[in-house]
C-alpha positions in Angstrom: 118.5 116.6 118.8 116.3 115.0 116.2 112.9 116.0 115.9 110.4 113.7 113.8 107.1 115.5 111.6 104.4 113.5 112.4 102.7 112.5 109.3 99.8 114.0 108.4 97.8 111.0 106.7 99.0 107.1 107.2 100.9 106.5 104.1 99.0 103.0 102.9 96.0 105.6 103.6 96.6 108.2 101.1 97.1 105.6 98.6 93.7 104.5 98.7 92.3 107.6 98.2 91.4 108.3 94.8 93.7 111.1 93.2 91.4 113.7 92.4 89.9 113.0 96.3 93.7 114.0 97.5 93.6 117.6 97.3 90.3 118.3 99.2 91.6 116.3 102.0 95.3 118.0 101.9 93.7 121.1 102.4 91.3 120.6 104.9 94.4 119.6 107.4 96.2 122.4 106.7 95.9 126.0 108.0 96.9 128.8 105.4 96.0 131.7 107.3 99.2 132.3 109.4 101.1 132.2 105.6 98.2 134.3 103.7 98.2 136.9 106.1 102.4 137.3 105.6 101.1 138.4 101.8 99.3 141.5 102.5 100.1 144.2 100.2 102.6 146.9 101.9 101.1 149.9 99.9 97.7 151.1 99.0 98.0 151.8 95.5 97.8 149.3 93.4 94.9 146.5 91.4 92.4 145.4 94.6 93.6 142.8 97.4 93.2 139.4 95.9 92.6 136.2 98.4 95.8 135.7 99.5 94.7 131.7 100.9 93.2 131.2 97.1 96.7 132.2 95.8 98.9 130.1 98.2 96.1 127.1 97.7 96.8 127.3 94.1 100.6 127.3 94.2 100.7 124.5 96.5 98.1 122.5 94.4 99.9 123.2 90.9 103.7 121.9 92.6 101.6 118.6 94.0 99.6 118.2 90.9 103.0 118.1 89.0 104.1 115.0 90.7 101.0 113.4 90.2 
C-alpha cells in the first residue's frame, strides 16, 4: 500500500517566494504543539521550563537554513 504526502506548498510556488519570506510561511502551516509538548521536563529540579515550540522552531529552521 502506497500512501502519497500531499505537499504542503506547489513546488513552482515556493520558488517564487523570496528566501527570507520562506520560513514565516513554513511555519505558519505547521503545528508544533503535539511535538513541543513530548519535551516537557520529567523532573522539577532543574534551570526554568524554556518554550519548547521556540526550541523545536529553531532546530528545524537552522537544518532548512543550511540547505539554503
Amino acid at each position: 500500500m502506497y500512501l502519497l504526502q500531499p505537499s504542503l506548498f506547489p513546488f513552482e510556488d515556493w520558488l517564487e517566494i523570496d528566501s527570507s519570506d520562506r520560513l514565516p510561511l513554513f511555519f505558519a502551516v505547521l503545528d508544533l504543539q503535539p511535538y513541543a509538548s513530548k519535551l516537557r521536563k520529567q523532573s522539577p529540579q532543574g534551570a526554568k521550563p524554556m518554550n519548547r515550540e521556540a526550541i523545536l522552531r529553531a532546530l528545524l529552521a537552522a537544518h532548512t537554513s543550511e540547505r539554503l
